[in-house]
C-alpha positions as CSV (number, residue, x, y, z in Angstrom):
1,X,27.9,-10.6,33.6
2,X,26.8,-11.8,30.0
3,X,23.0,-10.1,29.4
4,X,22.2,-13.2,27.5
5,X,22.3,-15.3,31.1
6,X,20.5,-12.6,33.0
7,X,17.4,-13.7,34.8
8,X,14.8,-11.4,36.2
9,X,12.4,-13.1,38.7
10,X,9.2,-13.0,39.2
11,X,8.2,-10.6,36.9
12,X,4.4,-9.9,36.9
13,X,3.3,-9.3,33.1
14,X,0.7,-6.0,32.7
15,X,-0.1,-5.8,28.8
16,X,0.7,-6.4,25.2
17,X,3.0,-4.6,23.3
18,X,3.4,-4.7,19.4
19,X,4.5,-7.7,17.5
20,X,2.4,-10.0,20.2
21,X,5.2,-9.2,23.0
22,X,3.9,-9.1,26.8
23,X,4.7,-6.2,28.6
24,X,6.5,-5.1,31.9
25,X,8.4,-3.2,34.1
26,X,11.4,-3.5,36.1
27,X,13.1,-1.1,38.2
28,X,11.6,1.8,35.5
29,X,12.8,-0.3,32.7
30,X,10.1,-1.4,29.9
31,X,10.5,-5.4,29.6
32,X,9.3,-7.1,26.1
33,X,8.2,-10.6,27.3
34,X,8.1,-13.8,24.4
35,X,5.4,-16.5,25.1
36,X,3.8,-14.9,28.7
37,X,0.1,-13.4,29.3
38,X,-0.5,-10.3,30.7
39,X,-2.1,-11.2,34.5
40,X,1.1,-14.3,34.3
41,X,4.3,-13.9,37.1
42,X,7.1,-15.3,35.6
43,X,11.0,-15.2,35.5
44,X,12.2,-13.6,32.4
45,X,15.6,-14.6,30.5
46,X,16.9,-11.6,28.9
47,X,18.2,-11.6,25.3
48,X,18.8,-8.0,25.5
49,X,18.8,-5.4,27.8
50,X,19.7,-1.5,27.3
51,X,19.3,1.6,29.3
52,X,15.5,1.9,28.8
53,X,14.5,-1.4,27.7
54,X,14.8,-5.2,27.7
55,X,13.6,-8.0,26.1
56,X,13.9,-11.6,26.8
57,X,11.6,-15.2,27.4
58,X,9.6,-16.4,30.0
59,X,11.5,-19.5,31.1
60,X,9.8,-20.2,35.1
61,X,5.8,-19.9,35.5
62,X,5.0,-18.7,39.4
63,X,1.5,-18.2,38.6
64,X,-1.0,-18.7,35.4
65,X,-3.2,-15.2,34.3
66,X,-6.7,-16.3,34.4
67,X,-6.8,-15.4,31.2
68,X,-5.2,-18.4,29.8
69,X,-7.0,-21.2,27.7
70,X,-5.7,-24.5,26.8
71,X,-4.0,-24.2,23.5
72,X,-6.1,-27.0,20.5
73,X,-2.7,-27.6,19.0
74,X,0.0,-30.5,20.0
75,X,2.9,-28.3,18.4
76,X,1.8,-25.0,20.6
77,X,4.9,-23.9,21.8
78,X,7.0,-25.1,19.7
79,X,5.9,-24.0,15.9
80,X,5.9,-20.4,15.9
81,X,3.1,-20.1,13.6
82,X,0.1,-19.5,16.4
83,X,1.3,-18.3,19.1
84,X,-1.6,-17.0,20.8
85,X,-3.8,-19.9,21.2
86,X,-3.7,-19.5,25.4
87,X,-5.6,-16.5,24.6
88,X,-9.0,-16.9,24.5
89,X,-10.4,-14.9,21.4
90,X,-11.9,-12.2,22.6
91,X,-8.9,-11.0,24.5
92,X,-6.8,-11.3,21.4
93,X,-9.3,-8.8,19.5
94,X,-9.0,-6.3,22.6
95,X,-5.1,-6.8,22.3
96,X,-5.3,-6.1,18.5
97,X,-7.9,-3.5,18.7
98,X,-5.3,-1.7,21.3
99,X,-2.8,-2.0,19.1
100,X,-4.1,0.0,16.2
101,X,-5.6,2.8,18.4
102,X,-1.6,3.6,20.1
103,X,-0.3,3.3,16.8
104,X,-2.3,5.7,15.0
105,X,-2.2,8.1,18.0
106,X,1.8,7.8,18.8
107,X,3.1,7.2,15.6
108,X,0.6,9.0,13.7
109,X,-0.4,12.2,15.7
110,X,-2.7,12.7,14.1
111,X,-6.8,13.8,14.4
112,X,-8.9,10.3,14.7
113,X,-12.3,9.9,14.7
114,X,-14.0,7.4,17.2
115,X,-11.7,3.9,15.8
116,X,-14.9,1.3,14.9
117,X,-14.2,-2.2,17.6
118,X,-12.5,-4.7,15.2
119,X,-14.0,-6.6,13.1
120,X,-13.2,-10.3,14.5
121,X,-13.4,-14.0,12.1
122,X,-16.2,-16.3,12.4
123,X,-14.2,-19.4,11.7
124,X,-10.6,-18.8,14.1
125,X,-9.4,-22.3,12.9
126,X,-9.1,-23.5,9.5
127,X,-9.3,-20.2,7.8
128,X,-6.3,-20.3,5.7
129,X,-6.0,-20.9,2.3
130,X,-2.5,-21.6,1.8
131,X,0.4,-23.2,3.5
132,X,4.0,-23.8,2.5
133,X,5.5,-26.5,4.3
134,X,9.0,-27.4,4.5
135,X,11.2,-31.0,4.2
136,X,14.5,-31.2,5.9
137,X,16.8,-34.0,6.8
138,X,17.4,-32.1,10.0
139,X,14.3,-32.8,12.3
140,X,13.9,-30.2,15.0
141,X,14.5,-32.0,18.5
142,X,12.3,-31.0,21.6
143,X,13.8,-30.5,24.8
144,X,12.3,-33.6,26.5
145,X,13.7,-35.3,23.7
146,X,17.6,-34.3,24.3
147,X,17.2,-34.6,27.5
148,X,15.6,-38.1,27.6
149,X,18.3,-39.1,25.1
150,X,21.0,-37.5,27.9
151,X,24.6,-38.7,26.3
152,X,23.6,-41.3,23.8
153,X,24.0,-40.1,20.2
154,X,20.6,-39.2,18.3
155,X,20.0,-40.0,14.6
156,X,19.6,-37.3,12.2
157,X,15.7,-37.4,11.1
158,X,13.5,-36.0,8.3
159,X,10.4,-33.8,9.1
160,X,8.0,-32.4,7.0
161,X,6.6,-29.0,8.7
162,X,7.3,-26.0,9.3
163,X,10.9,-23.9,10.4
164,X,12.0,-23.1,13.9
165,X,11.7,-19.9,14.7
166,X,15.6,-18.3,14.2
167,X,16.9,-21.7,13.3
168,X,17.4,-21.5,9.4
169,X,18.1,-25.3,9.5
170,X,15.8,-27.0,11.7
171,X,12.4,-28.0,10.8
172,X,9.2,-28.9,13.0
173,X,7.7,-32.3,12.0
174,X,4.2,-31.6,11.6
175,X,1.3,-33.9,12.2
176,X,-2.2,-32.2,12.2
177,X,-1.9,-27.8,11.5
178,X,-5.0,-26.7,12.0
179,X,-4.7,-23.2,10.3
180,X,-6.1,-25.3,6.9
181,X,-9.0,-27.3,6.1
182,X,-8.6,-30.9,4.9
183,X,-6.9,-32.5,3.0
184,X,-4.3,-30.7,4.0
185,X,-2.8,-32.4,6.4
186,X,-4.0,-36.0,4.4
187,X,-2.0,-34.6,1.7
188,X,1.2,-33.6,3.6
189,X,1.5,-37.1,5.8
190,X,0.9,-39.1,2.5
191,X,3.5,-37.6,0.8
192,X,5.6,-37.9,4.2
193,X,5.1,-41.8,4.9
194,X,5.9,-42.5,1.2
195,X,9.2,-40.7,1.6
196,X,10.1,-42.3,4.6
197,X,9.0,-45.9,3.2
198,X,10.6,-45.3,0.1
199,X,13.9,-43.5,1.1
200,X,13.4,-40.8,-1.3
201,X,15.9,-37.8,-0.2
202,X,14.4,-35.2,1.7
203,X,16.6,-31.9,1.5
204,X,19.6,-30.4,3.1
205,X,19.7,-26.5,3.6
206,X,23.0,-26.5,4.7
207,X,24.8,-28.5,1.8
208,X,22.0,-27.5,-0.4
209,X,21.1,-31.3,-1.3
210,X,18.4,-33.8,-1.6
211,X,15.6,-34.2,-3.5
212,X,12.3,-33.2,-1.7
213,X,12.0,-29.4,-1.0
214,X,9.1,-28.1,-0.5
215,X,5.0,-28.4,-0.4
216,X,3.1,-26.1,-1.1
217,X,-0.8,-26.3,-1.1
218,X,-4.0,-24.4,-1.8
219,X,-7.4,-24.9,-0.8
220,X,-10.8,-22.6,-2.2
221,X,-13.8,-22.5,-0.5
222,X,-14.9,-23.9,-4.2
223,X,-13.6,-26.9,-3.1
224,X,-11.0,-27.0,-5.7
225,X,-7.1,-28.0,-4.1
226,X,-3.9,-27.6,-5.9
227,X,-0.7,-29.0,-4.8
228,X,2.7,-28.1,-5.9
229,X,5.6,-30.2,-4.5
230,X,9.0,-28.6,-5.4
231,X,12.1,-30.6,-6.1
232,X,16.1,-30.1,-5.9
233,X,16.0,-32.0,-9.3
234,X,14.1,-33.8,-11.3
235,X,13.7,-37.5,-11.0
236,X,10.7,-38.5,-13.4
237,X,10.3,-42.2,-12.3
238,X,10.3,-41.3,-8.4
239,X,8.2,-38.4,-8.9
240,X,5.7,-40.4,-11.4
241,X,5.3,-42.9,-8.5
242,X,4.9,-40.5,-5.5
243,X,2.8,-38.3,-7.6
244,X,0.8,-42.0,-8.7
245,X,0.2,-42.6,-5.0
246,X,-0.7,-39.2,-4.2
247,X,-3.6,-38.7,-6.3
248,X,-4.7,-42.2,-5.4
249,X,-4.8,-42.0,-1.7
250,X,-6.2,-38.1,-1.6
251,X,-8.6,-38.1,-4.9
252,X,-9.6,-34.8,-3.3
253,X,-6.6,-32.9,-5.2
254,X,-8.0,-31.3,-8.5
255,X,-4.5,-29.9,-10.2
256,X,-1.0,-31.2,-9.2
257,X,1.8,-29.4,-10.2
258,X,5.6,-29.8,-9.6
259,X,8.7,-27.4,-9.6
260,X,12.4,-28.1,-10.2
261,X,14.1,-25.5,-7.8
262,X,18.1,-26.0,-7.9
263,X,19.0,-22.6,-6.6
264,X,19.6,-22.1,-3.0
265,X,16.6,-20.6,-1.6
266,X,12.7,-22.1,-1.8
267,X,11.1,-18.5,-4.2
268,X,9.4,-19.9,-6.7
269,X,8.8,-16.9,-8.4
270,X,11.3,-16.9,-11.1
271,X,10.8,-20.8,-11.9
272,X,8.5,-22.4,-13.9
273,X,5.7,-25.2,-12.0
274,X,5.1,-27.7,-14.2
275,X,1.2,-29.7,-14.2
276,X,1.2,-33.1,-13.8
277,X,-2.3,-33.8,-12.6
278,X,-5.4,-31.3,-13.7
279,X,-5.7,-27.8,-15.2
280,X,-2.8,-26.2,-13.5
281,X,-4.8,-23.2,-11.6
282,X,-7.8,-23.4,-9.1
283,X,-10.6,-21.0,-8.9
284,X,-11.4,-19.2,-5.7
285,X,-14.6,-16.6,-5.3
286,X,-15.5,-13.5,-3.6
287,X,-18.7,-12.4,-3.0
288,X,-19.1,-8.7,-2.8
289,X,-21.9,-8.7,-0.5
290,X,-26.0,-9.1,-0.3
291,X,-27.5,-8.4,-3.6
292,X,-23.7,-8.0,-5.5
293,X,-21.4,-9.8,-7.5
294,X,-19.8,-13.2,-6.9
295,X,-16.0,-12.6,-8.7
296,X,-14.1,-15.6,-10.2
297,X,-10.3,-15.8,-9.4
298,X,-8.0,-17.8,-11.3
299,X,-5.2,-18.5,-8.8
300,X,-1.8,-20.7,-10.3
301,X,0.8,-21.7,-8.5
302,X,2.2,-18.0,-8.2
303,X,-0.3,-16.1,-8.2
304,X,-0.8,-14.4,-4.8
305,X,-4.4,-14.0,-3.1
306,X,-5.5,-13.0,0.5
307,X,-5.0,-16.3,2.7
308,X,-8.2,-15.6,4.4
309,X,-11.1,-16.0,1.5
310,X,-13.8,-15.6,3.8
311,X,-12.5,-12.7,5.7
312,X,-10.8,-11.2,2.5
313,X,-14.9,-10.6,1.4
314,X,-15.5,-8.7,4.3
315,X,-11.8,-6.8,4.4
316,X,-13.0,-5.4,0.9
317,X,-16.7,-4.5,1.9
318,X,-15.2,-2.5,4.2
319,X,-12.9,-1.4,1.9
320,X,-15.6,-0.8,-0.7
321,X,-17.9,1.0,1.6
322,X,-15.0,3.8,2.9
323,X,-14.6,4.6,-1.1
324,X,-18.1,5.5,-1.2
325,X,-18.8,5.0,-5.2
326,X,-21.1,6.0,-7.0
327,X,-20.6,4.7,-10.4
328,X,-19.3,7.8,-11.3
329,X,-15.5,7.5,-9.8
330,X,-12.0,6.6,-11.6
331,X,-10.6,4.7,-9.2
332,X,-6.9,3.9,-9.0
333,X,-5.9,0.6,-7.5
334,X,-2.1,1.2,-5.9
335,X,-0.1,-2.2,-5.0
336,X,-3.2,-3.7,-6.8
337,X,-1.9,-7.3,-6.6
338,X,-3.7,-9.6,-8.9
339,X,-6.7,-6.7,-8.9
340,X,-8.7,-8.4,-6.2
341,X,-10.2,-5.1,-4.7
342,X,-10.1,-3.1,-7.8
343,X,-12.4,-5.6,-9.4
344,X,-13.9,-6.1,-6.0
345,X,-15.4,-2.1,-6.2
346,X,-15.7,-2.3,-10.1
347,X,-19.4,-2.8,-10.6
348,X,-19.4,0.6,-8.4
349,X,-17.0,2.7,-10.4
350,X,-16.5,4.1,-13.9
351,X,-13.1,3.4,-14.6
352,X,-10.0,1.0,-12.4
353,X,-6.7,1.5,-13.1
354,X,-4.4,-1.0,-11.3
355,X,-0.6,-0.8,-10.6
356,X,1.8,-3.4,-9.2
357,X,5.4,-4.0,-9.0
358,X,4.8,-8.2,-9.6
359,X,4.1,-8.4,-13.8
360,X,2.9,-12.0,-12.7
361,X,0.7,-10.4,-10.4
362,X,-0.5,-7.9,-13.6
363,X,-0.8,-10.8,-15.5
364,X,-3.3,-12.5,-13.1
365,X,-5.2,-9.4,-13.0
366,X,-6.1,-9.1,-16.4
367,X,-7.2,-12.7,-16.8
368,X,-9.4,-12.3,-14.1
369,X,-10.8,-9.1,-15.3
370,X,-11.6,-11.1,-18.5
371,X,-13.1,-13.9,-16.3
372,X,-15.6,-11.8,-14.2
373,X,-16.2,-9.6,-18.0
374,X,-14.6,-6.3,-16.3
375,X,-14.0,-4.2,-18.9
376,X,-13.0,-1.1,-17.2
377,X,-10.4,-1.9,-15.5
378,X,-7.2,-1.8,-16.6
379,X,-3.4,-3.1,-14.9
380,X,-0.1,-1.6,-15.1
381,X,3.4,-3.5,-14.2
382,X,6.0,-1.2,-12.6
383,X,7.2,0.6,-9.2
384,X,4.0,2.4,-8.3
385,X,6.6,5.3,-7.0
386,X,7.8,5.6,-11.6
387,X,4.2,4.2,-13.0
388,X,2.2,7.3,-11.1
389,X,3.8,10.2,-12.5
390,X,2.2,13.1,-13.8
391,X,1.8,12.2,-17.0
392,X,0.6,9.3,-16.2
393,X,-2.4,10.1,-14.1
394,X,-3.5,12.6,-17.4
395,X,-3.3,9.6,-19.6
396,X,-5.8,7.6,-17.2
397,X,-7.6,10.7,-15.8
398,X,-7.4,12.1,-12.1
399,X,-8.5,9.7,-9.4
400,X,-11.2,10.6,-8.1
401,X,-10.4,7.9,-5.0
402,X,-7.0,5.9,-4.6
403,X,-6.8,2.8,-2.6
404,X,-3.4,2.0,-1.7
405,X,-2.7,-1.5,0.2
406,X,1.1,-1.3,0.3
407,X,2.9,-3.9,1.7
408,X,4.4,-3.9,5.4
409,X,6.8,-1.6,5.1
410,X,3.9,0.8,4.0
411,X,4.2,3.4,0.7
412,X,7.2,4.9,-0.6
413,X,7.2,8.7,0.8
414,X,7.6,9.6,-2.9
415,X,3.8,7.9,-3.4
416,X,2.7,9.9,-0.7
417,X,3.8,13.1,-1.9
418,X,2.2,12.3,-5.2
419,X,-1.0,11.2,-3.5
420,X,-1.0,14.5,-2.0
421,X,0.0,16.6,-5.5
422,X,-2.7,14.6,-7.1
423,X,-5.1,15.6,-4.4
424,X,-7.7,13.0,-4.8
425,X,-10.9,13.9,-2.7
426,X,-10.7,10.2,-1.3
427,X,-7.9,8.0,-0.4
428,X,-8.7,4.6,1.1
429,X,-5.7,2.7,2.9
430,X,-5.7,-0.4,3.6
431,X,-2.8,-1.8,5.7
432,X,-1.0,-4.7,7.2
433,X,0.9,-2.8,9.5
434,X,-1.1,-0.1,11.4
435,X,2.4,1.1,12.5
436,X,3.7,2.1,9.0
437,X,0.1,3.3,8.1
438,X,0.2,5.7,11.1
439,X,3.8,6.8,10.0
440,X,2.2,7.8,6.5
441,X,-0.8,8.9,7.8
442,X,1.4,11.3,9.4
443,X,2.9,12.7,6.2
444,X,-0.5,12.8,4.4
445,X,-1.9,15.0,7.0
446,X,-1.1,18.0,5.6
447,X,-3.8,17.7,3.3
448,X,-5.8,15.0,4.3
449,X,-7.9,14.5,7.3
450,X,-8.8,10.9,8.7
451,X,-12.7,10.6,9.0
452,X,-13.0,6.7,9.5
453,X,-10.9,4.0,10.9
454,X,-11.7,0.0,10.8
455,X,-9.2,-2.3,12.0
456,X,-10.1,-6.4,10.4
457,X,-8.6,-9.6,11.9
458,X,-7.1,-12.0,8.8
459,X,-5.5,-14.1,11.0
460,X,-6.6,-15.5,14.6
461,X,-4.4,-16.9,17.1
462,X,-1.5,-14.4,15.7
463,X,-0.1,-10.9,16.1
464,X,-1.0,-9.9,12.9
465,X,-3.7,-6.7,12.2
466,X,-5.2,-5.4,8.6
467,X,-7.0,-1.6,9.3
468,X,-8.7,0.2,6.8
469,X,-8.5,4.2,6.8
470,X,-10.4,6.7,5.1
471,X,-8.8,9.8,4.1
472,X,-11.1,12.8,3.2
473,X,-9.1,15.7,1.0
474,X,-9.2,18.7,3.7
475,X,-12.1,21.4,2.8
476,X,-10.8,23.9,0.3
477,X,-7.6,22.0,-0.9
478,X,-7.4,21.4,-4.7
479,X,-5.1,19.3,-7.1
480,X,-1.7,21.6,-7.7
């Protein structure tokens, strides 16, 4: 029999696992459930099934959890992007708050304090910064749609949206995404209904043509909104014109830019956006709580910066209070970014000494740095795992606490066996991915001992979970 076809029924669903999977089990085997609630009874298609384990999709509904809530989106279901809107918020921190706790306890193994309750978003829409959105010739067609078409022959359409889940060349047409604040979706239907009036090309993946590729745009809470449009080539007269339009029907945007990409993915990283409209760069703020600072960002269209501002401020109070400065500290940065939380706990510390792998992201920190007039602080481009060598950490002095906020695939176990040669009394780790963290939290055990843990939500309505771990240099223990 193929797996793929294999259909268990009536399957009732008991929890969450990682990755925002439903759990059950069958017949003693552990069953990974996409797009079902735990309290739901449904029939499950398997994708794959092993000895121990399966995995597969909820395809037949017997019965609702009472759980559930109605989702606020039209494309719930379909775009990938949200996929716990029938969760009502609440449950979703429980879920996520779970989530860190097995983590750190399977994975980790390690001795936890009492794990602080999540800290949960006060806006759950809205609350992203940034979205990249995607043109394609190849429109993504819903099931009522094929199957109301039955034989007859269905146009190829353009979309402007966001990617199918596992289906590099299929795009989601996009009307109203409520993870941004206007005029973000003003913006993105504009520059859609022009295209579509005006024939202008919108882009291939598979033959790697047409003109329209991507759209990216920005929003800060200072109100400022850059938009960066990225082309296949460049066509000045069509661009001058859409670009004309743009800034006529939106006069909300403050800095359009535009990128030639003709290579065959949509990084931007190595190309060079071009301003057409404005300064070229926005400028976000962080306030670093009652009585502190309020820190000036210059973001461009490379730079990279936590998608949720307003939770960002409270991901680095947290992360501020476990380093417990005193003005006295050096304080070394590690996957420092554009320096956001190194000049976030500046005013607090003696010295900063950032390192990160991205020089544009080293760049950004220096100019922001100069911007907020933080003088000591200073950035350093490289691998963090060849930057913090021995002789580097005598150049820039001992740390006397390292924050580390790798990304998911957490540090480099050569970084963790200099964390623990250096022997900081303090390490602060901030994570994406509690499982990783536990996995190096593990390693770092053997001479540090974990005294507080606070898991943060960035991103409502998804999977996703940021936790925040304070690492205390065991009593007695001493730099090699």
């Amino acid at each position: 029999m193929n797996k793929k076809k294999t259909v268990l029924q009536q399957v009732t669903v008991e929890d969450y696992a990682a990755e925002g999977k439903a759990l059950s089990k069958k017949d003693g085997k552990v069953i990974f459930i996409e797009g079902a609630v735990p309290g739901d009874v449904v029939d499950v298609q398997l994708s794959k099934s092993k000895k121990e384990w399966a995995e597969g999709k909820a395809i037949h509904f017997h019965s609702w959890s009472a759980d559930r809530v109605t989702p606020f989106c039209d494309h719930f279901g379909v775009c990938g992007g949200c996929k716990w809107q029938m969760l009502p918020y609440e449950k979703q921190l429980q879920y996520k708050q779970n989530e860190v706790v097995q983590n750190l306890r399977r994975i980790g193994k390690v001795q936890l304090p009492p794990i602080q309750p999540i800290i949960g978003c006060t806006e759950t829409a809205r609350y992203r910064n940034k979205l990249e959105f995607t043109f394609s010739n190849r429109r993504y067609l819903l099931p009522d749609e094929i199957a109301a078409a039955k034989d007859a022959v269905i146009e190829q359409e353009n979309a402007l949206g966001f990617h199918v889940p596992r289906l590099f060349d299929k795009v989601i047409d996009i009307t109203t995404c409520h993870l941004m604040a206007e005029p973000v979706n003003a913006i993105k239907n504009t520059i859609r209904d022009y295209a579509q009036q005006h024939n202008l090309s919108f882009y291939d993946i598979r033959f790697h043509q047409g003109w329209l590729r991507t759209l990216i745009v920005r929003v800060a809470t200072t109100g400022e909104v850059m938009v960066n449009v990225c082309f296949g080539y460049d066509d000045e007269k069509e661009r001058t014109r859409l670009f004309d339009h743009l800034l006529k029907q939106v006069p909300g945007i403050t800095t359009l830019l535009y990128t030639i990409n003709p290579k065959k993915n949509d990084t931007i990283y190595d190309l060079d956006p071009q301003a057409y409209y404005g300064k070229g760069y926005i400028i976000e703020t962080l306030h670093t709580g009652p009585g502190g600072k309020k820190l000036q960002f210059k973001i461009g269209p490379k730079s990279f910066f936590q998608t949720n501002t307003r939770q960002a401020e409270r991901l680095y109070q947290v992360t501020s209070e476990l380093a417990e400065l005193t003005g006295k500290e050096t304080v070394y940065d590690l996957y420092c970014g554009t320096g956001s939380i190194g000049l976030f706990v500046s005013d607090k510390a003696k010295k900063i000494i950032g390192v990160e792998t991205v020089q544009e992201a080293i760049k950004d920190a220096w100019e922001n740095a100069a911007l907020n007039h933080i003088e000591h602080a200073k950035f350093f481009s490289g691998d963090v795992i060849d930057v913090c060598s021995s002789e580097f950490f005598q150049q820039h002095g001992q740390p006397d606490v390292v924050i580390t906020d790798p990304p998911r695939a957490g540090m480099h176990e050569k970084l963790v066996r200099k964390i623990l040669e250096t022997a900081a009394p303090l390490v602060v780790y901030v994570s994406c991915n509690p499982a990783t963290q536990a996995r190096d939290l593990n390693l770092l055990d053997e001479k540090y001992e974990v005294t507080r843990v606070q898991p943060v939500d960035m991103f409502p309505h998804t999977h996703h979970i940021e936790n925040v771990v304070q690492l205390r240099l065991r009593s007695g223990l001493k730099e090699v």
